[in-house]
N, C-alpha and C positions, 0 to 999 in steps of 0.2 A: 532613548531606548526604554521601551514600558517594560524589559523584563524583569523581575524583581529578583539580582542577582543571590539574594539569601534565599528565598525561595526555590531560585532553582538549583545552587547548589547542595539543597535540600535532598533533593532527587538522590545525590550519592549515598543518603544514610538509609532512603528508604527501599530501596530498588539494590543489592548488593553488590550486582554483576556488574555493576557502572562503579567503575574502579576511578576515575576524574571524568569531570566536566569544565570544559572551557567554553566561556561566556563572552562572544566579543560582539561591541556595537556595529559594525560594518568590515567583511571582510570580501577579499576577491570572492574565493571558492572555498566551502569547510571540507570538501573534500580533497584540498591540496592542502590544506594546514591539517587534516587529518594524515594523511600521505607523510608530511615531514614530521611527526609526530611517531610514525609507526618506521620511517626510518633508521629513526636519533633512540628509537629502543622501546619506546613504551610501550607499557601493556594491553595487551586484550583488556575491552569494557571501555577502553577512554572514549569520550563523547566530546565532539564539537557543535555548539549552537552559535547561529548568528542571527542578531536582530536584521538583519540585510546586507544582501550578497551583489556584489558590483559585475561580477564573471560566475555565477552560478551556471552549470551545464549541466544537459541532461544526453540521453542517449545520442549517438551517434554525431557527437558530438554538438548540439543545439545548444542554445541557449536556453536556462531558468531563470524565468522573472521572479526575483525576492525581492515587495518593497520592503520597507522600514514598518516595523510593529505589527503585519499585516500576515504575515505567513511562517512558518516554523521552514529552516534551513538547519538539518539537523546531519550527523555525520559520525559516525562510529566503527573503530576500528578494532578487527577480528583477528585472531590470529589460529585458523580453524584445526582441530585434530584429524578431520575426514582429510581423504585423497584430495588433491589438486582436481581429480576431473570431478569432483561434487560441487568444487566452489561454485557454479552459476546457480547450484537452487537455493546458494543467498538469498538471490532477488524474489525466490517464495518467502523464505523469513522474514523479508521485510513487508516485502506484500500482504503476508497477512498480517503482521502485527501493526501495516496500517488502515487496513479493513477495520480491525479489529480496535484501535482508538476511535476510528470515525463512529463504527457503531457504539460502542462506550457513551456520546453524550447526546446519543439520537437520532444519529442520522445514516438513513440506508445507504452503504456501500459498496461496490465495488470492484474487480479490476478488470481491465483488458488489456488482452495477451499485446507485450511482454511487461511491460513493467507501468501501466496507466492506474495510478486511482480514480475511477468513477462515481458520479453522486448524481443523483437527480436532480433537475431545476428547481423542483419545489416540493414537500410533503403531502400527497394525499392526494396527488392529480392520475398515479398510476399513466405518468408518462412512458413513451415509447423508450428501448434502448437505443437509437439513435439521437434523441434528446437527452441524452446522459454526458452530463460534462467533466471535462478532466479537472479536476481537485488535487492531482498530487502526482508524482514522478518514484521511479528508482534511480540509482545509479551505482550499481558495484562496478569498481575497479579492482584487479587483483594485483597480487606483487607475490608471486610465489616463488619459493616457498616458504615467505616468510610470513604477511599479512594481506589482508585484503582490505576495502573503504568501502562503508557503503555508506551512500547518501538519500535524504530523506527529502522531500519536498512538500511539502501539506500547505495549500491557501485556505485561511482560514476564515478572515475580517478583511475580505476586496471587496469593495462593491462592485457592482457593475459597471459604472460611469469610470473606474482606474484599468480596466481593461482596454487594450488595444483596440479598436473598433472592430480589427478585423480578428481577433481573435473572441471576441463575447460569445459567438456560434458553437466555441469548442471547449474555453476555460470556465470554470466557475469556483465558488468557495464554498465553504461548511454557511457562511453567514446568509448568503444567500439563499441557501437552501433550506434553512431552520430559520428566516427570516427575524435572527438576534444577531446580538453580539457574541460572541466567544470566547470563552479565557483560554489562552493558548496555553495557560499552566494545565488545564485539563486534558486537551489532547496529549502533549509532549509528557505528562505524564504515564497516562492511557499508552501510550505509544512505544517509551519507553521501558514500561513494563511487558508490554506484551513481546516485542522484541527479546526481552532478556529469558522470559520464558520459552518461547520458539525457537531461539538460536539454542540454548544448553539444551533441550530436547535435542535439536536436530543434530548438533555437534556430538550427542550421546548415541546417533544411528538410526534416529527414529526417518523414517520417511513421512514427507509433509506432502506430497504431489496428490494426490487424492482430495488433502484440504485446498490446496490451492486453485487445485482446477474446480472444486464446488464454487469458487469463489468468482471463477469469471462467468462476467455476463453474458460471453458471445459463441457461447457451446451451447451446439444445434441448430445455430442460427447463420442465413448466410450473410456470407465474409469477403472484404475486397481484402488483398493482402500486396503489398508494392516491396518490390525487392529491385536490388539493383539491375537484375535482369529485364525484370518488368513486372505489370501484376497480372495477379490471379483469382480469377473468385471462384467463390464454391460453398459446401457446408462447414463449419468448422465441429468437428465430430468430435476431439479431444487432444489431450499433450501426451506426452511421452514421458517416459520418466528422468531425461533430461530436461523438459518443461517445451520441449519441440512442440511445436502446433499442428494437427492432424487434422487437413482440411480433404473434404471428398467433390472432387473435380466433377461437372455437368458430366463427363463421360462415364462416370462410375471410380475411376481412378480414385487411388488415394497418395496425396505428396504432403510430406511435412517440412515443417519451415522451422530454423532455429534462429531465423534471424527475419527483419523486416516490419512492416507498419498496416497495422489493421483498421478497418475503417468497417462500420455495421454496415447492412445493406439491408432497407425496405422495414 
């Protein structure tokens, strides 16, 4: 494990909202040891990091690749004062306060609807958004009305050759796109902070939907959209202030999605 456990429990003294931090070399999911953490009572602000995750998931139940040293597996549990029906603009909170480390150490960011972090293959090519690769995940789980888990996903230090073959068309990292190395002390930092910032704003009433939606790539632009029904394409015109997505159908129509999987088109 390269994480330098003084260092990051460092993180608690300087960032205040982050009440503990647990530092483990290899676990299943940090958001299931997050989950029993927020069961057994603890507080809002505890943070779970893993240097690599054996059962990492992501939405709809997927699988997350975390290898070892290579990517932040990060997991924080809330314990929110807004209503229960507010809890899903979590995944704005996090959303942007991972936009918001990635651009921190240089590199353009960011999301598509509902919870993708985006990055471009490379600096300075002014590639298409369909050459935009996923760098990162969300995953809120709620447990009301006690606490909720959000989870963090950010690749940082993959190269390309540790990528599945069949996934290098869709995943990418910070490394490769800033063509360095990366101290993951600086995002998870970065990340960190901005999280504690956006969450005590949001949990104080503020509305984020306005930043978030500045934030995604694929507004105005058309959209395939796959839902269990089947898919749809169309324009994607904007979200809702539950973070629904507001696409306008070839007949003029307009249908919002609060669920399902977006893919650029053209």
């Amino acid at each position: 494990m390269d994480w330098d456990p003084e260092e990051v429990r460092q993180l608690t003294e300087e960032i205040p909202w982050i009440r503990d931090l647990y530092l483990y070399p290899e676990v299943g999911s940090t958001n299931d040891v997050a989950r029993d953490l927020g069961d057994m009572g603890a507080p809002e602000g505890v943070a779970v990091l893993a240097d690599a995750q054996t059962r990492g998931r992501g939405r709809a139940g997927r699988s997350w690749w975390t290898p070892p040293g290579r990517a932040i597996a990060l997991s924080l549990l809330v314990r929110p004062r807004r209503p229960v029906a507010d809890w899903p603009q979590l995944g704005m909170v996090a959303g942007l306060a991972a936009v918001e480390a990635v651009q921190g150490i240089g590199c353009p960011a960011g999301l598509k609807w509902p919870n993708d972090l985006m990055i471009p293959p490379v600096i300075g090519e002014g590639p298409s958004l369909t050459a935009w690769r996923k760098a990162g995940g969300i995953l809120v789980e709620s447990f009301p009305p006690a606490f909720a888990v959000i989870g963090i996903g950010i690749n940082v230090n993959i190269s390309p050759e540790e990528i599945p073959p069949d996934l290098r068309e869709i995943l990418g990292s910070l490394s490769q796109t800033l063509g360095r190395r990366i101290p993951r002390l600086a995002v998870l930092k970065g990340l960190l902070r901005a999280f504690a910032s956006l969450y005590l704003e949001w949990n104080a009433g503020a509305r984020l939907v306005e930043r978030w939606a500045a934030a995604l790539i694929m507004l105005g632009r058309p959209v395939r959209v796959l839902t269990p029904e089947g898919a749809c394409e169309g324009i994607a015109e904007g979200v809702d202030e539950g973070g629904g997505l507001r696409v306008r159908l070839p007949d003029g129509r307009e249908r919002r999605f609060h669920a399902g999987e977006v893919s650029l088109r053209g």
